[in-house]
N, C-alpha and C positions, 0 to 999 in steps of 0.2 A: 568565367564565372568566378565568385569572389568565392572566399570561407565563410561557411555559417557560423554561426556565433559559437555553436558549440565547438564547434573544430578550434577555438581558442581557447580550450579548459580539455586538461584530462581525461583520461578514462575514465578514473575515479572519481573524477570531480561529477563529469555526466550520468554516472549511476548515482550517487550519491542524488544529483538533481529530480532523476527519476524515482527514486523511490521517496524524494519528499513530494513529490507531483503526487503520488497515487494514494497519499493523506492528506492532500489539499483542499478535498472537497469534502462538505459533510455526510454526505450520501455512502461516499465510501468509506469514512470511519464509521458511520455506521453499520454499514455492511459487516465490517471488520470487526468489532464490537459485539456486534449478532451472531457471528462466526467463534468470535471467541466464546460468548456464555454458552450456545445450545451444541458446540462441535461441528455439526454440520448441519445443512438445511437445505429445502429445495426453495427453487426458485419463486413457486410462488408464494412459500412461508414469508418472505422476503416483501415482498408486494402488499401483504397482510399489514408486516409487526412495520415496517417503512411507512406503508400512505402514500406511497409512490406509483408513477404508471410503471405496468411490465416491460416497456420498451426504455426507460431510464432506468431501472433496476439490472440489465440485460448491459447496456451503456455501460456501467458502470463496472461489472458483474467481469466484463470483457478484458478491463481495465488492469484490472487488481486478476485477471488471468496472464494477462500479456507480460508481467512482471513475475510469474512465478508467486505472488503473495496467498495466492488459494488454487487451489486445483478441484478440478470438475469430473463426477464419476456419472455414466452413465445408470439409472436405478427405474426396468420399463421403457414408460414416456416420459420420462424426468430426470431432471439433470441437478445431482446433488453438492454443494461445494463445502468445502473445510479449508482451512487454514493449512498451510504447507509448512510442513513444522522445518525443514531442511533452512526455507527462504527464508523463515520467520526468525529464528536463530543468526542469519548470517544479516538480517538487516538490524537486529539489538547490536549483535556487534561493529557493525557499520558504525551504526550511530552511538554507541558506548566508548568505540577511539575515538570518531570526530570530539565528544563532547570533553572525553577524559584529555585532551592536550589543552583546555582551558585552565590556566594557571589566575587566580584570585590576584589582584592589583594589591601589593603590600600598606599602600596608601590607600587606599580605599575606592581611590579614583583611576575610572578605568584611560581617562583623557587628561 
């Protein structure tokens, strides 16, 4: 059986890919967004302030868990999520070196 495509790029490279996948969608910057104004929120606030079904919201919800971006407390019958301030931190700076080795074209032209 051959290499998958990712096995021709990095570690780094393949996280880096992953965590721009889990802001690719709108649903999940929104999430993320909702996450950031109110702290935390349940599940079905979410399905509320979204317009979304429970089972895409959930989809998603999954998503942006399975990367460590938000974490999920149990609160009852309800499962509460917030922003994981650990992952949140180490993904600005993920994307603060990628960005920060962009050196400005002295010509003005990047070709």
């Amino acid at each position: 059986m051959g290499l998958s495509k990712s096995d021709l790029f990095s570690k780094e490279h393949n996280e880096i890919a992953a965590l721009a996948r889990a802001f690719a969608h709108p649903a999940r910057v929104a999430i993320v967004f909702h996450l950031l104004e109110t702290k935390d929120c349940i599940n079905g606030e979410l399905v509320l302030e979204l317009g979304l079904a429970q089972a895409t919201i959930s989809q998603h919800l999954r998503e942006l868990k399975e990367l460590e971006i938000i974490r999920g407390t149990i609160e009852g019958t309800k499962m509460s999520y917030c922003i994981n301030p650990d992952k949140w931190f180490e993904i600005k700076q993920v994307f603060d070196t990628m960005f920060d080795q962009f050196e400005q074209p002295t010509d003005g032209d990047c070709c």
